[in-house]
N, C-alpha and C positions, 0 to 999 in steps of 0.2 A: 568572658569566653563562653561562646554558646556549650551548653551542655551534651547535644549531642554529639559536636563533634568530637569530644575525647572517647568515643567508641569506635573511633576509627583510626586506622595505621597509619603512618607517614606519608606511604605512598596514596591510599584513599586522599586522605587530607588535602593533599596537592589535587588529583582530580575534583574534588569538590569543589574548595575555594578558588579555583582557575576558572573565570569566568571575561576573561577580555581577549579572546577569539578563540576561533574554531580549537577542537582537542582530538585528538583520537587518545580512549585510553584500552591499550591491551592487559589483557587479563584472563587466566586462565579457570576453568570452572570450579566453584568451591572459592574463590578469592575477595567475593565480596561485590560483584557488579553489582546487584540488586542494591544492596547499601547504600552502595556509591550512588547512583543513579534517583535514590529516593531520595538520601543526605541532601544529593548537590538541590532538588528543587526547591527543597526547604530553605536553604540557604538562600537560593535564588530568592523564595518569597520573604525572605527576612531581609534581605538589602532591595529591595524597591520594586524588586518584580510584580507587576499584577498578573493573579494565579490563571486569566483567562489569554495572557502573551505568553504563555509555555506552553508546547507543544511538545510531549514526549510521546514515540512509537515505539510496540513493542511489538514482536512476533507472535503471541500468541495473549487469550483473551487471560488465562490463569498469571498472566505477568504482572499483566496490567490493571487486573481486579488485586493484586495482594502488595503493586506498588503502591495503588490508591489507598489500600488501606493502612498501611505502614505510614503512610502522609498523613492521613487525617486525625491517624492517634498523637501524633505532635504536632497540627495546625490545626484542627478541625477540621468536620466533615462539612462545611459552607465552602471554605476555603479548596480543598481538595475536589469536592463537587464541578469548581470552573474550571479546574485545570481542564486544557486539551489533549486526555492521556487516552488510547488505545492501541489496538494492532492499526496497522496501515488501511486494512478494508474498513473495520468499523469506523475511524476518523476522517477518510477519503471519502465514502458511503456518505455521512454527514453531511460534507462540505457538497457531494452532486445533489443531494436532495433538498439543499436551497438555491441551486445555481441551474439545476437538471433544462430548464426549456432556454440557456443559450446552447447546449450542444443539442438540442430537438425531444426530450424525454420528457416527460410530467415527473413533479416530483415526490409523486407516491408511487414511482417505477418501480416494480418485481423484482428482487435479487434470485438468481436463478442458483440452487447448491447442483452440488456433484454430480448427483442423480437425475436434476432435472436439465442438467445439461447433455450429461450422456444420454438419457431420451429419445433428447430431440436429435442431434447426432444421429443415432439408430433411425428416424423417422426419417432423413435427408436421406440416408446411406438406401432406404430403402425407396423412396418415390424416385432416388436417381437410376434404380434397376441397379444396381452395384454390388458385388459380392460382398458381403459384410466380413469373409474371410483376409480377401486381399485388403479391404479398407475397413479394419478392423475400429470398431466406434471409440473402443478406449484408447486407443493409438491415434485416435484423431481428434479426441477431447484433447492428450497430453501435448500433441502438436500444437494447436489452436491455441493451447496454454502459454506454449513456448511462445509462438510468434508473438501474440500480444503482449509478453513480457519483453523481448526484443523488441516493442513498437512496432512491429509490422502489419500493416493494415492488410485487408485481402487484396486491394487493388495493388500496394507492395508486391504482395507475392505474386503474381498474378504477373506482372511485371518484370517480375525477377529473375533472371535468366538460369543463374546458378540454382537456385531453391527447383525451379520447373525441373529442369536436370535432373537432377538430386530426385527427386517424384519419379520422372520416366525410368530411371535406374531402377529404382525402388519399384519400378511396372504398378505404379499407384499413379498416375498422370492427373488425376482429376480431383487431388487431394485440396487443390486452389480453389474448385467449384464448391465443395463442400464447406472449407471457410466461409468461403463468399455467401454460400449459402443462410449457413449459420447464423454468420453477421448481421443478415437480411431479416432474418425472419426471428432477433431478438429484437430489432428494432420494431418491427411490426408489429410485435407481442408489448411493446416498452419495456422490455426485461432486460436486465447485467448478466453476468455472473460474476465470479468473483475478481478474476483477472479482469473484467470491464471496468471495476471500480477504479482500480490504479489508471488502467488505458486511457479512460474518459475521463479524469481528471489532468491528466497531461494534455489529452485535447480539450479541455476544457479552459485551461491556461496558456497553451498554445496561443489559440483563438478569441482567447478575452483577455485583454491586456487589465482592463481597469479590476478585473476579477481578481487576479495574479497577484495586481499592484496591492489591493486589500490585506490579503493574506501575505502576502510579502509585510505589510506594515502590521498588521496584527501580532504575529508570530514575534516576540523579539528575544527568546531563545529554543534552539530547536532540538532535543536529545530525540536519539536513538539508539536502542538496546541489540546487540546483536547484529551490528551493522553489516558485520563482515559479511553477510547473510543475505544482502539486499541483492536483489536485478538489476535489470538497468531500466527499467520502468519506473520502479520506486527508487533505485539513486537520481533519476531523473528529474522525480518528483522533488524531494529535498534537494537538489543544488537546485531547481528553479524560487522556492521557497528562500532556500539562504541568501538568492543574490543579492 
Protein backbone atom coordinates (compact mmCIF):
# COMPACT_ATOMS: atom_id res chain seq x y z
CA UNK A 1 0.00 0.00 0.00
CA UNK A 2 1.36 3.20 -1.26
CA UNK A 3 2.40 5.28 1.75
CA UNK A 4 1.06 8.32 1.03
CA UNK A 5 -2.15 7.41 0.70
CA UNK A 6 -2.73 6.71 4.36
CA UNK A 7 -2.52 10.52 4.80
CA UNK A 8 -5.57 10.75 3.41
CA UNK A 9 -9.57 10.40 4.62
CA UNK A 10 -11.86 8.04 3.18
CA UNK A 11 -13.52 10.27 1.22
CA UNK A 12 -9.94 11.82 -0.42
CA UNK A 13 -9.21 8.18 -0.91
CA UNK A 14 -12.14 7.41 -3.15
CA UNK A 15 -11.38 10.82 -5.21
CA UNK A 16 -7.80 9.74 -5.81
CA UNK A 17 -7.88 6.16 -6.64
CA UNK A 18 -11.23 6.86 -9.08
CA UNK A 19 -9.58 7.10 -12.25
CA UNK A 20 -11.84 5.18 -14.98
CA UNK A 21 -14.08 8.24 -15.94
CA UNK A 22 -14.83 11.71 -15.58
CA UNK A 23 -15.31 12.79 -11.44
CA UNK A 24 -16.56 15.95 -10.08
CA UNK A 25 -15.42 16.09 -6.60
CA UNK A 26 -17.25 18.75 -4.21
CA UNK A 27 -15.48 19.93 -1.32
CA UNK A 28 -15.48 22.59 0.78
CA UNK A 29 -12.47 24.99 1.74
CA UNK A 30 -10.07 23.80 4.25
CA UNK A 31 -11.10 20.01 3.14
CA UNK A 32 -8.22 19.01 1.50
CA UNK A 33 -8.61 19.84 -2.56
CA UNK A 34 -4.99 20.57 -2.77
CA UNK A 35 -4.09 16.92 -1.47
CA UNK A 36 -6.47 15.35 -3.29
CA UNK A 37 -5.49 16.98 -6.42
CA UNK A 38 -1.69 16.46 -5.87
CA UNK A 39 -2.29 12.79 -4.30
CA UNK A 40 -4.46 11.70 -7.33
CA UNK A 41 -1.47 12.68 -9.94
CA UNK A 42 1.02 10.84 -8.09
CA UNK A 43 -1.01 7.99 -8.20
CA UNK A 44 -1.85 8.58 -11.78
CA UNK A 45 2.09 8.39 -12.35
CA UNK A 46 2.51 5.37 -10.25
CA UNK A 47 -0.09 3.28 -12.37
CA UNK A 48 1.21 4.00 -15.83
CA UNK A 49 0.53 7.57 -16.50
CA UNK A 50 3.38 9.35 -18.45
CA UNK A 51 3.82 12.76 -16.38
CA UNK A 52 3.77 14.57 -19.91
CA UNK A 53 -0.33 13.06 -20.73
CA UNK A 54 -1.51 14.97 -17.48
CA UNK A 55 -2.84 17.98 -17.82
CA UNK A 56 -3.86 19.63 -14.57
CA UNK A 57 -5.26 23.62 -14.51
CA UNK A 58 -5.39 25.81 -11.95
CA UNK A 59 -6.64 29.24 -11.28
CA UNK A 60 -4.10 31.04 -10.18
CA UNK A 61 0.06 30.74 -10.75
CA UNK A 62 0.50 30.28 -6.33
CA UNK A 63 -1.55 26.80 -6.90
CA UNK A 64 0.13 25.56 -9.42
CA UNK A 65 3.81 26.54 -8.34
CA UNK A 66 2.97 24.75 -4.60
CA UNK A 67 1.08 21.57 -6.41
CA UNK A 68 4.27 21.25 -8.50
CA UNK A 69 6.19 21.25 -5.72
CA UNK A 70 4.29 18.94 -3.32
CA UNK A 71 4.73 16.44 -6.42
CA UNK A 72 8.14 16.50 -6.99
CA UNK A 73 9.01 16.00 -3.22
CA UNK A 74 7.38 12.50 -3.72
CA UNK A 75 8.32 11.72 -7.53
CA UNK A 76 10.88 14.08 -8.32
CA UNK A 77 11.50 17.19 -9.83
CA UNK A 78 12.37 15.39 -13.57
CA UNK A 79 9.24 13.89 -13.24
CA UNK A 80 6.91 16.76 -12.06
CA UNK A 81 9.09 19.22 -14.52
CA UNK A 82 6.75 17.31 -17.55
CA UNK A 83 3.67 17.32 -16.12
CA UNK A 84 1.19 19.85 -18.08
CA UNK A 85 0.32 21.87 -14.72
CA UNK A 86 -0.67 25.52 -14.79
CA UNK A 87 -3.32 28.29 -14.70
CA UNK A 88 -5.41 28.17 -17.99
CA UNK A 89 -3.52 31.38 -19.64
CA UNK A 90 -0.10 30.13 -18.96
CA UNK A 91 -0.92 26.32 -20.51
CA UNK A 92 -3.18 27.81 -23.45
CA UNK A 93 -0.24 30.59 -23.91
CA UNK A 94 1.98 27.56 -24.39
CA UNK A 95 -0.02 25.47 -26.74
CA UNK A 96 -0.62 29.26 -29.16
CA UNK A 97 2.96 29.74 -29.13
CA UNK A 98 3.68 26.54 -31.14
CA UNK A 99 0.61 26.49 -33.25
CA UNK A 100 0.18 30.76 -33.32
CA UNK A 101 0.64 31.06 -37.46
CA UNK A 102 -2.46 28.64 -38.27
CA UNK A 103 -4.81 31.31 -36.62
CA UNK A 104 -2.34 34.24 -38.38
CA UNK A 105 0.06 35.32 -35.25
CA UNK A 106 4.01 34.68 -35.03
CA UNK A 107 4.87 32.90 -32.25
CA UNK A 108 6.75 35.26 -30.27
CA UNK A 109 3.20 37.27 -30.24
CA UNK A 110 3.07 40.11 -27.27
CA UNK A 111 0.81 39.17 -24.38
CA UNK A 112 -0.83 42.45 -23.69
CA UNK A 113 -1.64 42.71 -19.34
CA UNK A 114 -4.28 45.05 -17.83
CA UNK A 115 -2.65 48.18 -18.34
CA UNK A 116 -1.57 47.67 -21.72
CA UNK A 117 -4.97 46.91 -22.67
CA UNK A 118 -6.68 49.58 -21.12
CA UNK A 119 -4.20 52.03 -23.01
CA UNK A 120 -5.08 51.10 -25.98
CA UNK A 121 -8.79 51.25 -25.23
CA UNK A 122 -8.30 55.03 -24.06
CA UNK A 123 -6.32 55.41 -27.45
CA UNK A 124 -9.58 53.92 -29.65
CA UNK A 125 -12.02 55.98 -27.29
CA UNK A 126 -10.09 58.79 -28.30
CA UNK A 127 -9.20 58.78 -32.23
CA UNK A 128 -13.00 57.76 -32.42
CA UNK A 129 -13.79 61.52 -30.91
CA UNK A 130 -15.95 59.64 -28.08
CA UNK A 131 -16.56 60.85 -24.60
CA UNK A 132 -14.44 58.80 -22.48
CA UNK A 133 -17.23 59.63 -19.75
CA UNK A 134 -20.17 57.90 -21.55
CA UNK A 135 -17.65 55.15 -22.96
CA UNK A 136 -15.83 54.86 -20.09
CA UNK A 137 -12.33 52.61 -21.15
CA UNK A 138 -12.49 50.48 -17.97
CA UNK A 139 -16.14 49.66 -18.75
CA UNK A 140 -15.04 48.66 -22.05
CA UNK A 141 -12.04 46.63 -21.26
CA UNK A 142 -14.54 44.62 -18.77
CA UNK A 143 -17.08 44.22 -21.60
CA UNK A 144 -14.41 43.06 -24.28
CA UNK A 145 -13.66 40.72 -21.31
CA UNK A 146 -16.99 39.58 -21.16
CA UNK A 147 -17.71 39.03 -24.71
CA UNK A 148 -14.66 37.09 -25.45
CA UNK A 149 -15.32 34.89 -22.57
CA UNK A 150 -18.92 34.32 -23.90
CA UNK A 151 -17.04 33.65 -27.48
CA UNK A 152 -18.35 36.48 -29.02
CA UNK A 153 -16.47 37.71 -31.76
CA UNK A 154 -16.97 41.63 -32.83
CA UNK A 155 -18.56 40.59 -36.01
CA UNK A 156 -20.90 38.54 -33.40
CA UNK A 157 -21.81 41.48 -31.71
CA UNK A 158 -22.00 43.67 -34.43
CA UNK A 159 -24.62 41.35 -35.66
CA UNK A 160 -26.27 40.98 -32.69
CA UNK A 161 -29.49 42.53 -32.40
CA UNK A 162 -30.17 42.08 -28.72
CA UNK A 163 -26.52 43.18 -27.52
CA UNK A 164 -26.83 46.48 -30.14
CA UNK A 165 -30.14 47.17 -28.20
CA UNK A 166 -28.89 46.77 -24.97
CA UNK A 167 -25.63 49.55 -26.27
CA UNK A 168 -28.49 52.06 -27.68
CA UNK A 169 -30.36 51.86 -24.20
CA UNK A 170 -27.17 52.23 -22.58
CA UNK A 171 -26.95 55.65 -25.23
CA UNK A 172 -23.19 53.92 -25.72
CA UNK A 173 -24.24 52.76 -29.54
CA UNK A 174 -20.76 52.34 -30.70
CA UNK A 175 -19.50 50.14 -27.93
CA UNK A 176 -19.35 47.29 -31.16
CA UNK A 177 -16.83 49.82 -33.06
CA UNK A 178 -14.60 49.96 -30.25
CA UNK A 179 -14.47 46.06 -30.02
CA UNK A 180 -14.01 45.74 -33.52
CA UNK A 181 -11.57 48.25 -33.13
CA UNK A 182 -9.57 46.70 -30.64
CA UNK A 183 -9.55 43.31 -32.14
CA UNK A 184 -8.07 44.96 -35.19
CA UNK A 185 -5.41 46.79 -34.02
CA UNK A 186 -4.04 43.65 -31.63
CA UNK A 187 -3.91 41.82 -34.40
CA UNK A 188 -1.84 44.40 -36.31
CA UNK A 189 0.23 44.90 -33.18
CA UNK A 190 0.45 40.64 -33.14
CA UNK A 191 -0.56 41.03 -29.47
CA UNK A 192 -3.29 38.84 -26.98
CA UNK A 193 -4.32 39.79 -23.98
CA UNK A 194 -5.30 37.53 -21.65
CA UNK A 195 -8.79 36.62 -22.48
CA UNK A 196 -7.25 36.09 -26.20
CA UNK A 197 -5.31 33.34 -24.86
CA UNK A 198 -8.42 31.12 -24.03
CA UNK A 199 -10.49 32.87 -27.25
CA UNK A 200 -7.67 31.72 -29.71
CA UNK A 201 -7.28 28.55 -28.67
CA UNK A 202 -10.78 27.63 -29.07
CA UNK A 203 -10.44 29.18 -32.53
CA UNK A 204 -7.52 27.55 -32.84
CA UNK A 205 -9.13 24.09 -32.48
CA UNK A 206 -12.12 25.19 -34.03
CA UNK A 207 -10.22 25.60 -37.17
CA UNK A 208 -7.58 22.96 -37.01
CA UNK A 209 -8.91 19.71 -36.58
CA UNK A 210 -5.50 17.77 -36.80
CA UNK A 211 -4.25 20.31 -33.96
CA UNK A 212 -7.20 19.36 -31.67
CA UNK A 213 -6.94 15.70 -32.67
CA UNK A 214 -3.15 16.04 -31.11
CA UNK A 215 -3.90 17.37 -27.93
CA UNK A 216 -7.04 15.28 -27.70
CA UNK A 217 -4.48 12.18 -27.93
CA UNK A 218 -1.82 13.81 -25.87
CA UNK A 219 -3.74 14.69 -22.86
CA UNK A 220 -5.00 11.20 -21.44
CA UNK A 221 -5.98 12.67 -18.09
CA UNK A 222 -7.34 15.97 -17.60
CA UNK A 223 -7.81 17.68 -13.85
CA UNK A 224 -9.03 20.89 -13.02
CA UNK A 225 -9.07 22.85 -9.68
CA UNK A 226 -11.75 25.04 -8.87
CA UNK A 227 -13.81 24.25 -11.71
CA UNK A 228 -16.84 25.49 -10.57
CA UNK A 229 -15.10 28.70 -11.38
CA UNK A 230 -14.63 28.21 -15.28
CA UNK A 231 -16.46 30.46 -18.26
CA UNK A 232 -17.70 29.06 -21.03
CA UNK A 233 -14.54 29.74 -23.03
CA UNK A 234 -12.55 27.73 -20.82
CA UNK A 235 -15.33 24.97 -20.22
CA UNK A 236 -15.22 25.16 -23.88
CA UNK A 237 -11.89 24.53 -23.95
CA UNK A 238 -11.80 21.32 -21.74
CA UNK A 239 -15.01 19.54 -23.10
CA UNK A 240 -13.28 19.97 -26.54
CA UNK A 241 -9.91 18.42 -25.06
CA UNK A 242 -11.90 15.50 -23.23
CA UNK A 243 -13.91 14.37 -26.16
Amino acid sequence: MEEYLNKLNDQQRVAVEYVDGPSLVIAGAGSGKTRVLTYKIVYLLEHGYMPYRILALTFTNKAAREMKERIASLIGTENASQLWMGTFHSIFSRILRINAERIGFKHDFTIYDTNDSRSLIKTIIKDMQLDDKTYNPSHNQSHISNMKNALISPSNYENDKELRQADERAKRPLTYAIYKSYWNRCFVAGAMDFDDLIYNTVKLFEENTDVLEYYQNLFKYIMVDEYQDTNMAQYKLISMLAE
